[in-house]
C-alpha positions as CSV (number, residue, x, y, z in Angstrom):
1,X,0.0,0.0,0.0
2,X,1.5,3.5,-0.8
3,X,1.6,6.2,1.5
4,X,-0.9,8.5,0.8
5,X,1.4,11.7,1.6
6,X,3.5,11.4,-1.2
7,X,2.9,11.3,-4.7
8,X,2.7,8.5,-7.1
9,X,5.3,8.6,-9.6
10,X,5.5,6.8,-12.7
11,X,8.6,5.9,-14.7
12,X,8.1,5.6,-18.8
13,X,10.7,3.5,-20.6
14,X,13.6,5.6,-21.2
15,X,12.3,8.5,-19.3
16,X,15.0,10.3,-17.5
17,X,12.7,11.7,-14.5
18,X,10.1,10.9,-13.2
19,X,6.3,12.5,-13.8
20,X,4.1,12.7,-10.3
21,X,0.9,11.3,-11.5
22,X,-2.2,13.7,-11.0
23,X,-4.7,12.5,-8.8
24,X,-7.0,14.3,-6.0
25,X,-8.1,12.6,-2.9
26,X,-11.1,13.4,-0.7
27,X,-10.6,12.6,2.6
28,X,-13.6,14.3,4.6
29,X,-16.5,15.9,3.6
30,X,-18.1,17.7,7.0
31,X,-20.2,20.8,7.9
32,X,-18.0,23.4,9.4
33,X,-20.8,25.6,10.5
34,X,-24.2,26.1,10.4
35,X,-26.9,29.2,11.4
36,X,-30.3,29.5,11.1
37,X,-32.7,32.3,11.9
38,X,-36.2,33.0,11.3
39,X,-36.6,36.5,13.4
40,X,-40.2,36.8,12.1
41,X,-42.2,34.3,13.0
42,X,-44.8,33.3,14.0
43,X,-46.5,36.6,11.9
44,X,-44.8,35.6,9.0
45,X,-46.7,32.7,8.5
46,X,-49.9,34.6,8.2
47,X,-49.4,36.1,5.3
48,X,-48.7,34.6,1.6
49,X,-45.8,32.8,0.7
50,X,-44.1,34.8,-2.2
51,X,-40.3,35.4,-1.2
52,X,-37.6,37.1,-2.6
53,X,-34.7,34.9,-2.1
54,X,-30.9,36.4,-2.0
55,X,-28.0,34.4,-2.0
56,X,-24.2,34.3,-1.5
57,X,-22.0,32.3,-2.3
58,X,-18.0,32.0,-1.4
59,X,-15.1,29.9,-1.4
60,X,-12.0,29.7,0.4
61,X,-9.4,27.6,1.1
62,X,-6.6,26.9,3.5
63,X,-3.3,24.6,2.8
64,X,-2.5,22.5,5.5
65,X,0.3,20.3,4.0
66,X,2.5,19.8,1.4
67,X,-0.7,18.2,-0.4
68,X,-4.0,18.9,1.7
69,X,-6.5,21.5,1.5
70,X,-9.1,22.6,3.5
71,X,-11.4,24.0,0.9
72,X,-14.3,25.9,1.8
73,X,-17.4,26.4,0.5
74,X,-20.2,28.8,2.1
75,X,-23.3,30.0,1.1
76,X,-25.8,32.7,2.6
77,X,-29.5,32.8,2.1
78,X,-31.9,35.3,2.9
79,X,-35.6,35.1,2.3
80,X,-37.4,38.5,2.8
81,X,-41.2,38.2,2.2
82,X,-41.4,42.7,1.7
83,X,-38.9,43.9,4.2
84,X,-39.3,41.3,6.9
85,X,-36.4,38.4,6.7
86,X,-38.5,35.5,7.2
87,X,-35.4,33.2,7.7
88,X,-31.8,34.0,6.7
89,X,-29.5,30.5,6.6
90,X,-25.8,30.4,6.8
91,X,-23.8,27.3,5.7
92,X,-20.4,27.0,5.6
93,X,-19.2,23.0,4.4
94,X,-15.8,21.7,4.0
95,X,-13.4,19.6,2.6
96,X,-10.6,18.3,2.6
97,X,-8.5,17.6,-0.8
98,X,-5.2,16.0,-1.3
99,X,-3.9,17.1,-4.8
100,X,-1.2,15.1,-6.1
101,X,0.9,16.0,-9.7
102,X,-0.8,19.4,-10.3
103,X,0.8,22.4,-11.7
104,X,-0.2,25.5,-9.7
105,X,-2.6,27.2,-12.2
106,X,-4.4,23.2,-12.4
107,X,-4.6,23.4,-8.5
108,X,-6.1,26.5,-8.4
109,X,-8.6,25.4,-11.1
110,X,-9.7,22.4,-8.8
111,X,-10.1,24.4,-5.6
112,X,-12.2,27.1,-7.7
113,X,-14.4,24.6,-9.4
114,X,-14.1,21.0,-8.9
115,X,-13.6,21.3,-5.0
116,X,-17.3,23.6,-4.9
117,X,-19.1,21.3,-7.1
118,X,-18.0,18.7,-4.9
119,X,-19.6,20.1,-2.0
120,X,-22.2,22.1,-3.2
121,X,-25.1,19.2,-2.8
122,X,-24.0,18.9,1.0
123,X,-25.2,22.8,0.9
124,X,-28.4,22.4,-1.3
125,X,-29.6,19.2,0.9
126,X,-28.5,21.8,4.0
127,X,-30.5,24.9,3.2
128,X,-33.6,22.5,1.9
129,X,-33.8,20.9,5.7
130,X,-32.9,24.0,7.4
131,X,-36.2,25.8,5.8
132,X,-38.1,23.0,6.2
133,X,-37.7,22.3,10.2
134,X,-38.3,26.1,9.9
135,X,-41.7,25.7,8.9
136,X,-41.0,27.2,5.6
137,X,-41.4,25.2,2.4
138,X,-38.1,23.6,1.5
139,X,-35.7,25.5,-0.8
140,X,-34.2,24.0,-3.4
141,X,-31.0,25.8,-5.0
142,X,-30.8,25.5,-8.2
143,X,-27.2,24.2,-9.8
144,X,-24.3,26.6,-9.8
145,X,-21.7,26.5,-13.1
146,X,-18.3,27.0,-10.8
147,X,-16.6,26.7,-14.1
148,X,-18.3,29.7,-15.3
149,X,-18.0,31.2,-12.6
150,X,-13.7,31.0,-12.3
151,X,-13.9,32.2,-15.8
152,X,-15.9,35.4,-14.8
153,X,-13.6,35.9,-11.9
154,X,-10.6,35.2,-13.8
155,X,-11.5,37.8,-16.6
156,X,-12.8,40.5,-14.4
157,X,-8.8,39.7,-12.3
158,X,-7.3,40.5,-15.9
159,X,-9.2,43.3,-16.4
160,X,-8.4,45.2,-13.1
161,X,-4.9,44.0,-13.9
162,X,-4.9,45.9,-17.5
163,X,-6.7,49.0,-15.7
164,X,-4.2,49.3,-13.2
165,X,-1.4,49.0,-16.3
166,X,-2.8,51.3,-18.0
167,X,-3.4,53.6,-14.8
168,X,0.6,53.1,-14.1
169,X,1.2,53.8,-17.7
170,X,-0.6,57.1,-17.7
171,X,0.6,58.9,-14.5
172,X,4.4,58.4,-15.8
């Protein structure tokens, strides 16, 4: 059995070095915290059910080892039935990742989008129970593109990047 703190390498005929092999490795999936409020009720349930639902979304991530990575993925709902929050719910759920064989801009790739869509159903099955036991019909988020997502942030980065070029360039 190999030890799971050290990459996998694999030797091609001939080949002079050796290549790490790329390979991730969940090794916990767990809820890192959790908050609920309905500061409304019991009057909100008088009236019709027609909220307006915000949410927010983030993701962090710590390193912890040579390979592991607590990644981090929380998400904040509000649902606001005029101006009276009928329930706001915070989760924040965690992993943690043991990336073997990447290049930096491939690990940061896989914490921005294949770490999130990893733990994103922990969160919708979350916030669905959570406005449930809250006496609220369940809330089912709807899927989030995290590839699409990294591509917006990453172009809106090189943007502010060029600005602040250009911004150099003009005050010399």
């Amino acid at each position: 059995m190999q030890d799971s703190e050290s990459p996998e390498t694999t030797k091609g005929a001939g080949a002079a070095t050796e290549q790490p092999q790329q390979r991730v490795d969940l090794r916990k999936i767990y809820t890192k915290d959790v908050s609920y409020e309905a500061p409304s009720t019991p009057q909100i349930f008088t009236g019709e059910w027609e909220p307006q639902i915000s949410q927010e979304l983030a993701n962090t991530h710590n390193q912890l080892s040579e390979f592991a990575y607590e990644v981090c993925l929380r998400v904040t709902i509000t649902a606001k039935i005029e101006e009276k929050v009928a329930y706001l719910a915070e989760i924040n759920q965690a992993g943690i990742f043991h990336f073997f064989g990447y290049s930096p801009k491939e690990l940061e790739n896989l914490i921005a989008v294949f770490c999130p869509s990893l733990l994103f159903p922990y969160i919708r099955e979350a916030v669905s129970g959570l406005s449930a036991r809250g006496g609220f019909p369940p809330l089912l988020l709807q899927h989030i593109d995290f590839s699409a997502m990294y591509a917006q942030y990453l172009q809106h980065k090189g943007e502010e990047a060029q600005a602040e070029l250009d911004g150099g360039a003009e005050s010399h």
